[in-house]
Short mmCIF file of the C-alpha atoms (twelve columns), coordinates in Angstrom:
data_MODEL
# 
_entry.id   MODEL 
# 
loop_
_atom_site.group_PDB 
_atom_site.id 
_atom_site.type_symbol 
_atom_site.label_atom_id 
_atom_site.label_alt_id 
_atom_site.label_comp_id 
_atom_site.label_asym_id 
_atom_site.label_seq_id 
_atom_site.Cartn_x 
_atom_site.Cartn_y 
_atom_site.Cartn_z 
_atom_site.pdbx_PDB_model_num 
ATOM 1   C CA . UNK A 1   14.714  -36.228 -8.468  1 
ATOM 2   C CA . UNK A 2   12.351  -34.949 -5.721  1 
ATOM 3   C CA . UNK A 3   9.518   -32.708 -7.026  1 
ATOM 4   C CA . UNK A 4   9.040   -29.374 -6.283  1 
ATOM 5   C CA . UNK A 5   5.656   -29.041 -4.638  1 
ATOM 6   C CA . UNK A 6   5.835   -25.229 -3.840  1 
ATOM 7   C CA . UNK A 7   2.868   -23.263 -4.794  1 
ATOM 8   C CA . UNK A 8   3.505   -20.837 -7.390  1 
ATOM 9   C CA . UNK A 9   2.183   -17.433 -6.762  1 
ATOM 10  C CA . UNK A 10  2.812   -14.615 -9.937  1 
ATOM 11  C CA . UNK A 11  2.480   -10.796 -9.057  1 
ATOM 12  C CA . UNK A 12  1.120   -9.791  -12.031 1 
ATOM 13  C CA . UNK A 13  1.979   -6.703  -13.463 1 
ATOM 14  C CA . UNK A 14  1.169   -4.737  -16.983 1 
ATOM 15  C CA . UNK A 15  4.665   -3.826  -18.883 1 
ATOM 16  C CA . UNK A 16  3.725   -0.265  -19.196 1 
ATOM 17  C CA . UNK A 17  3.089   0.779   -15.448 1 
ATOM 18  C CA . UNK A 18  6.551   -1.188  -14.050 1 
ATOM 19  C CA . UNK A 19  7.740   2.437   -12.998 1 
ATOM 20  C CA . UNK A 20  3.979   3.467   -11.531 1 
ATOM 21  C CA . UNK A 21  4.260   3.514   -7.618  1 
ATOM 22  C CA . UNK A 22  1.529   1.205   -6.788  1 
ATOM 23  C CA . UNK A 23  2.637   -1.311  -9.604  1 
ATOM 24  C CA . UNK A 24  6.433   -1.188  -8.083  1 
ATOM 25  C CA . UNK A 25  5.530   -1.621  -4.791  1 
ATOM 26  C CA . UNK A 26  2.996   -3.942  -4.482  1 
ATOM 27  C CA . UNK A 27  4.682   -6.702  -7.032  1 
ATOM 28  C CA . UNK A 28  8.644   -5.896  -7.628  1 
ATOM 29  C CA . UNK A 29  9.141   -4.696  -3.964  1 
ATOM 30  C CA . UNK A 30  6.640   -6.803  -2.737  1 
ATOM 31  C CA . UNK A 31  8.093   -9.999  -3.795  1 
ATOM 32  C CA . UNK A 32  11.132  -9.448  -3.036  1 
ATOM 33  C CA . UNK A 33  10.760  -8.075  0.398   1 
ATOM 34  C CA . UNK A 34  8.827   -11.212 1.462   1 
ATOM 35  C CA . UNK A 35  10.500  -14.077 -0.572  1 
ATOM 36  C CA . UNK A 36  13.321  -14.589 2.602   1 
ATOM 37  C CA . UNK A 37  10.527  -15.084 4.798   1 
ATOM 38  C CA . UNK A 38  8.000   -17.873 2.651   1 
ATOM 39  C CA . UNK A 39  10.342  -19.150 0.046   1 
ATOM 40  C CA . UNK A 40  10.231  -22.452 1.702   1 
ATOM 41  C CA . UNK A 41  6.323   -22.613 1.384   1 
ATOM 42  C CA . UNK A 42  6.074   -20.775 -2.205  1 
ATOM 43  C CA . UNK A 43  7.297   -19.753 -4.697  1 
ATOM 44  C CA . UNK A 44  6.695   -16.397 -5.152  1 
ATOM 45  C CA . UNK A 45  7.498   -14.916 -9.423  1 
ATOM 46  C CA . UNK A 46  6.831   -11.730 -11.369 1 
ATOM 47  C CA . UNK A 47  4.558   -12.060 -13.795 1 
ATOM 48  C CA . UNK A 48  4.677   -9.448  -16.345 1 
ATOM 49  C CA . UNK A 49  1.372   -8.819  -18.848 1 
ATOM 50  C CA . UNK A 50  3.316   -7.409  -22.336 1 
ATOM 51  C CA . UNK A 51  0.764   -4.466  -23.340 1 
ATOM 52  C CA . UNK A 52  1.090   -3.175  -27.024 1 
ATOM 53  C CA . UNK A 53  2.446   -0.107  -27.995 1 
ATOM 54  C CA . UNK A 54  -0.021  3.519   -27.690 1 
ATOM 55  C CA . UNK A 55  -0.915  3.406   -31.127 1 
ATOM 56  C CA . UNK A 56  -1.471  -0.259  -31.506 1 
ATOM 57  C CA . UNK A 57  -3.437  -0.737  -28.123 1 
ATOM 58  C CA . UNK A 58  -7.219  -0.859  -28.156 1 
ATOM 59  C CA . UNK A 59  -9.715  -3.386  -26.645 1 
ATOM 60  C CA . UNK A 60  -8.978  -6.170  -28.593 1 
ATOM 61  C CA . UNK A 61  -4.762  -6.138  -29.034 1 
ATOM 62  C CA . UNK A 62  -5.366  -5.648  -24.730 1 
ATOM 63  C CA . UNK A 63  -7.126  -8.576  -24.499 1 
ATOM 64  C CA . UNK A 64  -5.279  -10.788 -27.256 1 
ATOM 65  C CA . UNK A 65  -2.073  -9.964  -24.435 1 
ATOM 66  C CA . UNK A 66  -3.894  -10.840 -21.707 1 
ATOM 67  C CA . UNK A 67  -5.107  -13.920 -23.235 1 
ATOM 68  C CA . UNK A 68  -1.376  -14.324 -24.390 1 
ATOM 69  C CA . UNK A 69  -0.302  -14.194 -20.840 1 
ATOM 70  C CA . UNK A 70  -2.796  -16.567 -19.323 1 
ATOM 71  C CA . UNK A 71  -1.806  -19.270 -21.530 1 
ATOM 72  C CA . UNK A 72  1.940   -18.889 -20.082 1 
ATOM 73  C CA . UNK A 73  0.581   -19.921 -16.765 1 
ATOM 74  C CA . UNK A 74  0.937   -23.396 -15.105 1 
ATOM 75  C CA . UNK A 75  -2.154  -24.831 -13.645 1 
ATOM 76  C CA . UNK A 76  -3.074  -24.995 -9.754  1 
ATOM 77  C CA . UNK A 77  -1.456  -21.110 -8.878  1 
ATOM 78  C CA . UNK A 78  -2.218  -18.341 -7.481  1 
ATOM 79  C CA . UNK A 79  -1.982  -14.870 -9.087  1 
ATOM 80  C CA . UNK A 80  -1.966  -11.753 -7.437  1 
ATOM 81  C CA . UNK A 81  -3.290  -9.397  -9.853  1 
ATOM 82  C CA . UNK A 82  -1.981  -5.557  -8.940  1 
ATOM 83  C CA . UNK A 83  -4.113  -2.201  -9.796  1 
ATOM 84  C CA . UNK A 84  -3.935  -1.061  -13.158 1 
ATOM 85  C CA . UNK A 85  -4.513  -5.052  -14.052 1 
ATOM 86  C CA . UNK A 86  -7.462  -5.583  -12.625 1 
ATOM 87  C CA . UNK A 87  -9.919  -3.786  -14.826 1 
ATOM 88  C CA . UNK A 88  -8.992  -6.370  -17.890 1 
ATOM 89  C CA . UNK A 89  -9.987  -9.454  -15.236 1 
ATOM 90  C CA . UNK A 90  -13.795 -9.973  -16.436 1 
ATOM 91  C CA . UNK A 91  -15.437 -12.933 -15.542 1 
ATOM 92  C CA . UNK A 92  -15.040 -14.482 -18.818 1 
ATOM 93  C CA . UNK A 93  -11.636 -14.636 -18.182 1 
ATOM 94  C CA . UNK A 94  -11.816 -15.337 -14.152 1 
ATOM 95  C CA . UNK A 95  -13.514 -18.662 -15.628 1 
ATOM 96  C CA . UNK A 96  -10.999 -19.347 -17.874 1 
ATOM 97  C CA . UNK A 97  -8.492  -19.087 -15.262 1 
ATOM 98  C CA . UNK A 98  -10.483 -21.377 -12.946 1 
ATOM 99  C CA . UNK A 99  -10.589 -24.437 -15.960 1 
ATOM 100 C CA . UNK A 100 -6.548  -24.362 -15.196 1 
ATOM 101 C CA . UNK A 101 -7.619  -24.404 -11.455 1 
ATOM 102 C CA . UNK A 102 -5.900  -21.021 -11.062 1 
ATOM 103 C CA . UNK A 103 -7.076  -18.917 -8.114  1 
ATOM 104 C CA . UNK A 104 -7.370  -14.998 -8.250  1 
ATOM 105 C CA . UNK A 105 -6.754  -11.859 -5.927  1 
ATOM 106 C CA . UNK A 106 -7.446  -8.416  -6.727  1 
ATOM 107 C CA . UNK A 107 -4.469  -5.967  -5.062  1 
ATOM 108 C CA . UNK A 108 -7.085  -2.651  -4.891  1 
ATOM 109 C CA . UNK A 109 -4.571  -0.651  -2.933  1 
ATOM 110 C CA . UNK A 110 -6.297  2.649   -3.103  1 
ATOM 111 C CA . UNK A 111 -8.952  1.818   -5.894  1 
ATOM 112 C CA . UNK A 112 -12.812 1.681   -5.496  1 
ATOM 113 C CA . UNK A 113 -13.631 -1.999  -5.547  1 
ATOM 114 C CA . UNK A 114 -16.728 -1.316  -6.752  1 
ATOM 115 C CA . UNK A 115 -16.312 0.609   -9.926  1 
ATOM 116 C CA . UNK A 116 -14.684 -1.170  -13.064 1 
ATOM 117 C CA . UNK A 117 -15.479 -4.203  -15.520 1 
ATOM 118 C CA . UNK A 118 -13.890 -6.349  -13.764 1 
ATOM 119 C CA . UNK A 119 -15.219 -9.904  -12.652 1 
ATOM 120 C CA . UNK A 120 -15.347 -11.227 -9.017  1 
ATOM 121 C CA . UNK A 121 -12.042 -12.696 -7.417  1 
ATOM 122 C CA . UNK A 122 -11.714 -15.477 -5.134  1 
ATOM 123 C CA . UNK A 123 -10.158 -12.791 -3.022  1 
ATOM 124 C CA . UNK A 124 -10.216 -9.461  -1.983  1 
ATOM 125 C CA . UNK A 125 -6.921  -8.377  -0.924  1 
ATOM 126 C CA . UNK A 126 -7.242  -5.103  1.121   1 
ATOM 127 C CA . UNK A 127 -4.269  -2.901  2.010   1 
ATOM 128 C CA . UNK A 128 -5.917  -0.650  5.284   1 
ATOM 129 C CA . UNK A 129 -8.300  -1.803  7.663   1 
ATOM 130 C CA . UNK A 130 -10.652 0.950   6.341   1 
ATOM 131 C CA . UNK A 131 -10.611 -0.926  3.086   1 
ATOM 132 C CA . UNK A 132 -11.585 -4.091  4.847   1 
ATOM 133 C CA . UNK A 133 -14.399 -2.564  6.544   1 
ATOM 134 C CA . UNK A 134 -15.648 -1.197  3.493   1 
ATOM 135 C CA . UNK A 135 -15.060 -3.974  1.505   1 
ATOM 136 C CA . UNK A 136 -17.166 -5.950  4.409   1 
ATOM 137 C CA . UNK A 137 -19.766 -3.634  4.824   1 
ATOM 138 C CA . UNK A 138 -19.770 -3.667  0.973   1 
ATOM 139 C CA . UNK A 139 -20.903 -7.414  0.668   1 
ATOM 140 C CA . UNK A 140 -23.186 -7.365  3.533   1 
ATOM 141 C CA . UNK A 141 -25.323 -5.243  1.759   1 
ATOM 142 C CA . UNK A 142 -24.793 -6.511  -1.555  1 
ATOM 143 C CA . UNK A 143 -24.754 -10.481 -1.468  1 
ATOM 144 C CA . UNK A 144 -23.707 -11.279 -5.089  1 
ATOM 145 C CA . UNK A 145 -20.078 -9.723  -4.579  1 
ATOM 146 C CA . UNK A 146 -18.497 -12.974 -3.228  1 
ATOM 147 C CA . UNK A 147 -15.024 -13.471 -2.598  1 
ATOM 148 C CA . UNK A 148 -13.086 -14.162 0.045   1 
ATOM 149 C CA . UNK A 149 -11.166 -10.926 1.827   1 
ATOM 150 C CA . UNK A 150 -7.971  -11.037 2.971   1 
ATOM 151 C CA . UNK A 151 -5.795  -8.249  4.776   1 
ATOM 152 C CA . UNK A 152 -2.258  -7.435  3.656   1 
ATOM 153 C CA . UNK A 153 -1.209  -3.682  4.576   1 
ATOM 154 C CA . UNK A 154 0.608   -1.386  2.321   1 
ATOM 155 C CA . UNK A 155 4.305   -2.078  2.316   1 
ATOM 156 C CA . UNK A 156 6.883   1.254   2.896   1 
ATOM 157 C CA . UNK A 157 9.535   1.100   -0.420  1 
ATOM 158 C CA . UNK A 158 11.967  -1.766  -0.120  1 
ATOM 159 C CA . UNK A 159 14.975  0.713   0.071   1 
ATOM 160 C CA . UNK A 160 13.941  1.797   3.485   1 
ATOM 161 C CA . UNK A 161 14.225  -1.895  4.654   1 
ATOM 162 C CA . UNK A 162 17.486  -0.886  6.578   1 
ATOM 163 C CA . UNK A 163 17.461  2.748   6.802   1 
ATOM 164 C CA . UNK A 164 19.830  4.208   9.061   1 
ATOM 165 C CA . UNK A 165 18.370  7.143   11.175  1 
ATOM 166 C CA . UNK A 166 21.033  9.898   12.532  1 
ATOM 167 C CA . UNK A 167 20.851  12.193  15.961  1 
ATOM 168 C CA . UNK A 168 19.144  15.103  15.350  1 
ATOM 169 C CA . UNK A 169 19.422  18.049  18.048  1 
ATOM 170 C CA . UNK A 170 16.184  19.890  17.112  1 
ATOM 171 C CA . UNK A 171 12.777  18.856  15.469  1 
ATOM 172 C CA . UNK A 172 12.726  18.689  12.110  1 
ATOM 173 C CA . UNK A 173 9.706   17.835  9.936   1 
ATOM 174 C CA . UNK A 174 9.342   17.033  6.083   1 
ATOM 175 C CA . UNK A 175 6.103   16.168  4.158   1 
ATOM 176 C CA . UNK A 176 7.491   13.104  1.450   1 
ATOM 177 C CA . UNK A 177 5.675   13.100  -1.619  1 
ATOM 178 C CA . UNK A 178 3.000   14.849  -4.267  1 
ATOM 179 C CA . UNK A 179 1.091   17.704  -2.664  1 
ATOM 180 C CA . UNK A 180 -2.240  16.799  -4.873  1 
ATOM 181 C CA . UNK A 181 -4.139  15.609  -1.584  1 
ATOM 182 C CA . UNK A 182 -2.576  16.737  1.387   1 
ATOM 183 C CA . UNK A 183 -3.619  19.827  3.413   1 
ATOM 184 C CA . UNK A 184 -0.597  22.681  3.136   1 
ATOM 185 C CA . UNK A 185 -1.123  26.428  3.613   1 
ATOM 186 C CA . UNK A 186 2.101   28.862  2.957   1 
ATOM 187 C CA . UNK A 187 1.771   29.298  6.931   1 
ATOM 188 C CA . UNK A 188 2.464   25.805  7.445   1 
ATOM 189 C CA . UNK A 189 4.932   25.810  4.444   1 
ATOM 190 C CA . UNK A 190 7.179   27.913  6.582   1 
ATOM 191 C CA . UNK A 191 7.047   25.487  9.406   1 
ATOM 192 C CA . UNK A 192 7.915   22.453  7.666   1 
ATOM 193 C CA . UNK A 193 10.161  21.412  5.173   1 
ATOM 194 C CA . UNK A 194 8.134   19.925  1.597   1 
ATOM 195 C CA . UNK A 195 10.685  17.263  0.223   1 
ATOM 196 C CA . UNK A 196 9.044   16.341  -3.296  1 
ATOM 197 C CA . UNK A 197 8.306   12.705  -4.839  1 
ATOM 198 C CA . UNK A 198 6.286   10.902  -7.360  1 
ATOM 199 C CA . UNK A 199 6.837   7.383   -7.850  1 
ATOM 200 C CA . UNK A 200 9.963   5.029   -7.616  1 
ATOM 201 C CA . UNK A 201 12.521  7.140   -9.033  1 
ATOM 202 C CA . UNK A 202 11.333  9.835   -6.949  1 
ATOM 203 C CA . UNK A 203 12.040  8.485   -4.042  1 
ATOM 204 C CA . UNK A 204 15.117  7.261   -5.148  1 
ATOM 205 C CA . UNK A 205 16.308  10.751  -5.487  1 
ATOM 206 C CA . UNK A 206 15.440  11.511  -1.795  1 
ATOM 207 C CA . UNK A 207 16.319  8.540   0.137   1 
ATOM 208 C CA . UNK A 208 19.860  10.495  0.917   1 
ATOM 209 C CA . UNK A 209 17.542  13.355  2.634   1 
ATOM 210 C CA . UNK A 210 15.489  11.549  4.704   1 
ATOM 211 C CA . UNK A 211 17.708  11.140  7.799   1 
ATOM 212 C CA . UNK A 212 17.556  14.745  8.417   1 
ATOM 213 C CA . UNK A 213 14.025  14.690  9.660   1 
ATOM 214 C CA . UNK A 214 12.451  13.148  12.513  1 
ATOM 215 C CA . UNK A 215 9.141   14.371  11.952  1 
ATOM 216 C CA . UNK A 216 6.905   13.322  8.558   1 
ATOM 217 C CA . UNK A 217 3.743   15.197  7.627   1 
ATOM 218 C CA . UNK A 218 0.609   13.874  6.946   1 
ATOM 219 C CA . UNK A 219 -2.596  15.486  7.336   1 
ATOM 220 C CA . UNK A 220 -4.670  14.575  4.707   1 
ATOM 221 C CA . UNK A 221 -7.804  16.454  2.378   1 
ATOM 222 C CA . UNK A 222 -10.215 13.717  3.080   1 
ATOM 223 C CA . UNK A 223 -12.568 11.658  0.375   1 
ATOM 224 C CA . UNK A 224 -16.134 12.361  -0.491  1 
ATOM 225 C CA . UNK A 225 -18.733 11.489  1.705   1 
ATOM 226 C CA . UNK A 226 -19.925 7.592   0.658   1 
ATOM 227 C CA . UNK A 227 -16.822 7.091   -1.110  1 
ATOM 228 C CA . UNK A 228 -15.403 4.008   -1.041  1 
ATOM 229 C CA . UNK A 229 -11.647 4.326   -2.185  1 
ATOM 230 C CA . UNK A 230 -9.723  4.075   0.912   1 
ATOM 231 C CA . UNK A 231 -5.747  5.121   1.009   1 
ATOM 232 C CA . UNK A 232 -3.411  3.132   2.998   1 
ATOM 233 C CA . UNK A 233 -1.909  4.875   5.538   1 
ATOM 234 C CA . UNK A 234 1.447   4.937   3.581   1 
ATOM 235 C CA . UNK A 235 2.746   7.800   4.558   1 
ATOM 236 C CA . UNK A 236 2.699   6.342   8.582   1 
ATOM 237 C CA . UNK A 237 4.391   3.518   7.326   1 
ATOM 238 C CA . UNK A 238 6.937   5.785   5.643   1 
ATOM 239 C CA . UNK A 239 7.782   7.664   8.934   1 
ATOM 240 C CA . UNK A 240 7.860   4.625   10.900  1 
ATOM 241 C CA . UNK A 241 10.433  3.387   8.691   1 
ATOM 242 C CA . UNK A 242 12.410  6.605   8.843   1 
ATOM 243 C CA . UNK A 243 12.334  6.347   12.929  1 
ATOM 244 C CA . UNK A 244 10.684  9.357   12.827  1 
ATOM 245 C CA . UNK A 245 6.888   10.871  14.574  1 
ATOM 246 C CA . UNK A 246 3.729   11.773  12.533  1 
ATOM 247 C CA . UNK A 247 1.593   14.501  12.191  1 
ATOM 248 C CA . UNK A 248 -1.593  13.668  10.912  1 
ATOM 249 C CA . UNK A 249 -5.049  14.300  11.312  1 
ATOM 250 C CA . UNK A 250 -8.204  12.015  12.889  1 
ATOM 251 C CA . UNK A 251 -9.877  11.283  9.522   1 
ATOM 252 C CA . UNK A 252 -6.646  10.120  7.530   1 
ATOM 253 C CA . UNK A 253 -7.644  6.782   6.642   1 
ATOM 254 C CA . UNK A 254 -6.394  4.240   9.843   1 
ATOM 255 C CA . UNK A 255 -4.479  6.805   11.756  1 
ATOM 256 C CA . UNK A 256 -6.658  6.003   14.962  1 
ATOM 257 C CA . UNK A 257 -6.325  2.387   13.882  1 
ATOM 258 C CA . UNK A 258 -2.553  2.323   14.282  1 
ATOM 259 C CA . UNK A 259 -1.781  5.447   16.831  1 
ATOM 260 C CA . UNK A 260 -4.782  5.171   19.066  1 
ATOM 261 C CA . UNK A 261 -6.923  8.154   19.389  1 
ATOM 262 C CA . UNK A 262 -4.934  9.663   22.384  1 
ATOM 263 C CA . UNK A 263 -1.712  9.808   20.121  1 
ATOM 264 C CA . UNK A 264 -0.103  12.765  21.093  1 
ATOM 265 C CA . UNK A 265 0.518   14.974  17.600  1 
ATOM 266 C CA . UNK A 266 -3.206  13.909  16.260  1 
ATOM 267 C CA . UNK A 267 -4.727  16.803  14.840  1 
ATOM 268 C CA . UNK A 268 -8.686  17.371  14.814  1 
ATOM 269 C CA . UNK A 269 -9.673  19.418  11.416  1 
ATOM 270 C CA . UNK A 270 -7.674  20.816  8.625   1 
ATOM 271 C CA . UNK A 271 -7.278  24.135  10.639  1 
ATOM 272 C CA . UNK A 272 -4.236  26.231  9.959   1 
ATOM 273 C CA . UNK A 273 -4.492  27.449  13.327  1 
ATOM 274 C CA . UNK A 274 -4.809  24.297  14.558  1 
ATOM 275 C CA . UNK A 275 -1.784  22.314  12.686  1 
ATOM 276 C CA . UNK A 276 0.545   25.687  13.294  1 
ATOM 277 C CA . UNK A 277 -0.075  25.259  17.411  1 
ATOM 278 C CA . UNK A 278 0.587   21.106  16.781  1 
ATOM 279 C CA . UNK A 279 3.825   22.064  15.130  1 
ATOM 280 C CA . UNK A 280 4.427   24.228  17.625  1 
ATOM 281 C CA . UNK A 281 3.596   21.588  20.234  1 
ATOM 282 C CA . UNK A 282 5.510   19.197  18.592  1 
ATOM 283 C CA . UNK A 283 8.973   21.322  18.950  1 
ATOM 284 C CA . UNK A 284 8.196   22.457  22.622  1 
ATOM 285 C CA . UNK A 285 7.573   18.427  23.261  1 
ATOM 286 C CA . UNK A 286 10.571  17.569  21.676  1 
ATOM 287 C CA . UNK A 287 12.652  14.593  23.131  1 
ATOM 288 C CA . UNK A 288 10.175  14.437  26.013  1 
ATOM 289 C CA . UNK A 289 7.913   12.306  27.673  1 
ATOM 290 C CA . UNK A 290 5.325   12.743  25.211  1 
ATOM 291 C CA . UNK A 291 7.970   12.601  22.241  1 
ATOM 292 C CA . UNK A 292 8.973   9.732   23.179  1 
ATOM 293 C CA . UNK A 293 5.401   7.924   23.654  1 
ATOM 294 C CA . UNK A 294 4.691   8.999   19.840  1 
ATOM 295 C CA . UNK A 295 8.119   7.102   19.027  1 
ATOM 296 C CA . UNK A 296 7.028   4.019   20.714  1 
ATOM 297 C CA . UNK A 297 3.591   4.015   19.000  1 
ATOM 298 C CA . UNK A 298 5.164   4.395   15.691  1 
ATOM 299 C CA . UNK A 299 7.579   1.963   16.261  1 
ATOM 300 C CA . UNK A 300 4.449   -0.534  17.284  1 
ATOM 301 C CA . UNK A 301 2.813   0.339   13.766  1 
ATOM 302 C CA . UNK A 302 6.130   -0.335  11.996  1 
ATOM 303 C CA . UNK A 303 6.479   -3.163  13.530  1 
ATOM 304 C CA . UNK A 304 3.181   -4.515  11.723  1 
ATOM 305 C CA . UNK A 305 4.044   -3.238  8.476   1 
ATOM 306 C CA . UNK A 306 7.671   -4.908  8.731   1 
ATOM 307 C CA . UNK A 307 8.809   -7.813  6.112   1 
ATOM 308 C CA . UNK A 308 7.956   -10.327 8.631   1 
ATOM 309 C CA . UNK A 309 4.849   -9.175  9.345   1 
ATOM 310 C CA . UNK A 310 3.825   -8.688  5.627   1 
ATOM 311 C CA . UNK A 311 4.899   -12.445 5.053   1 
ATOM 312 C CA . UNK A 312 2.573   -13.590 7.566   1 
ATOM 313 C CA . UNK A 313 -0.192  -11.524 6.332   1 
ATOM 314 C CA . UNK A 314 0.481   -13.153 2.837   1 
ATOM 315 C CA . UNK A 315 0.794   -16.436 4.063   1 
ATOM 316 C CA . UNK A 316 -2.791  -16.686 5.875   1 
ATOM 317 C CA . UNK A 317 -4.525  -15.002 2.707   1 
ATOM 318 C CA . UNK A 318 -2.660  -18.241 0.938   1 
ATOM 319 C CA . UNK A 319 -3.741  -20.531 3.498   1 
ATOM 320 C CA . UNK A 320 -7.431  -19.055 3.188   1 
ATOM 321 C CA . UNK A 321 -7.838  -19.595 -0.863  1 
ATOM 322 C CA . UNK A 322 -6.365  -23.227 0.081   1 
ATOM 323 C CA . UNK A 323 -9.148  -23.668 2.516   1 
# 
């Protein structure tokens, strides 16, 4: 019988955020979006950390599970460690994990890389380019935080893999999602429609509503000045996926990146005024010239965000730690 020489590679997940977005996304969803495209090269398995009960968890019964866990793992993998893991990966147990010749990468997402107990991986996996140039800048001026870095962008949710877009005779745009940091006045309320949801089962419950828009908001409040928590520019990916434009502002983390800075519906401050007359510009530009030039940069950005592209992504930060 022929061995299988596939490289394992576990997403690694804690039992008790399964239903948290970034958790879902960036190990279920994840996996499963880009096994087609590498399953030939790895093997690519959940890993799921079992964390105790409320009233039984403390320091040590986290540990003692983590511990648990490691043992489960075959030597000479990879694991992929996502978010809310992270902080329990100190470099204690980063060195036990090496004995069993077991590399690790730290999934940020939109975490500061810098705060938190957590050891040193052998790589950095980054999910925006302004993440990677912090993370850069980062151990430029600080030498000791070693690690490779490695760039794999924020995926949309698997269930918009093959959405189906409909005609749509007039502009219609939707913000997706939790209000908490995006930049809405009841003026601009009026203009748009706000289509709530938190999480995977929220957008579950909205995937039937999104082909009535073809415009996605997304101007965002921006972080502190010197922070270094960078959001991926989901909600661009989101709209690409849905076929549909984006408004969003200049500071919204990689919006230039992807749209260029002479994208058409790109917004300067978070001015009412200012989004109002875009919105406004936005219907009187409807299927024109310029509508149609925002549709073909977001279909370039979706087209970097797409399962195929992901897989490659994921494959070179593979081929790196191998190096």
């Amino acid at each position: 019988m022929r061995r299988n020489l596939k490289k394992k590679v576990f997403f690694v997940y804690a039992s008790n955020k399964v239903m948290q977005g970034s958790t879902n996304m960036r190990a279920h969803q994840l996996k499963k979006m880009l096994e087609p495209y590498l399953e030939t090269k790895y093997e690519l398995l959940l890993s799921r950390v079992t964390i105790p009960p409320k009233f039984l968890r403390n320091g040590y019964t986290i540990k003692r599970a983590f511990n648990v866990w490691a043992k489960s793992l075959p030597p000479n993998s990879i694991v992929f460690v996502t978010k809310a893991c992270i902080q329990y990966f100190n470099s204690e147990f980063i060195k036990s994990l090496h004995k069993k010749d077991i590399k690790v990468c730290f999934d940020y997402v939109d975490s500061d890389f810098s705060i938190g107990p957590q050891g040193l991986p052998d790589m950095h996996v980054c999910t925006s380019y302004t993440q990677l140039n912090y993370l850069k800048q980062y151990q430029q001026e600080n030498p000791n935080f070693t690690g490779s870095v490695s760039l794999i962008l924020h995926n949309y949710d698997l269930a918009l893999v093959n959405f189906k877009s409909k005609p749509i005779k007039k502009f219609e745009c939707a913000y997706i999602g939790t209000t908490a940091r995006t930049f809405l006045t009841s003026r601009i309320e009026d203009k748009i429609t706000i289509v709530p949801a938190l999480g995977v089962s929220g957008m579950q419950r909205i995937l039937a509503n999104l082909p009535n828009f073809n415009a996605h908001y997304a101007v965002q409040i921006p972080q502190e000045e010197g922070s270094l928590l960078a959001k991926p520019f989901t909600k661009g990916f989101v709209a690409a996926a849905c076929n549909s434009v984006l408004l969003t502002d200049r500071k919204t983390h990689d919006a230039i990146e992807f749209l260029g800075a002479d994208y058409p519906y790109l917004v300067d401050d978070l001015n009412e005024n200012e989004i109002i007359c875009m919105i406004e510009y936005m219907t009187e530009t409807f299927q024109t010239a310029v509508w149609f030039d925002a549709m073909d940069r977001m279909k370039e950005m979706g087209d970097k965000v797409a399962p195929a592209s992901l897989a490659r992504q994921l494959d070179m930060c593979l081929q790196l730690l191998d190096a």
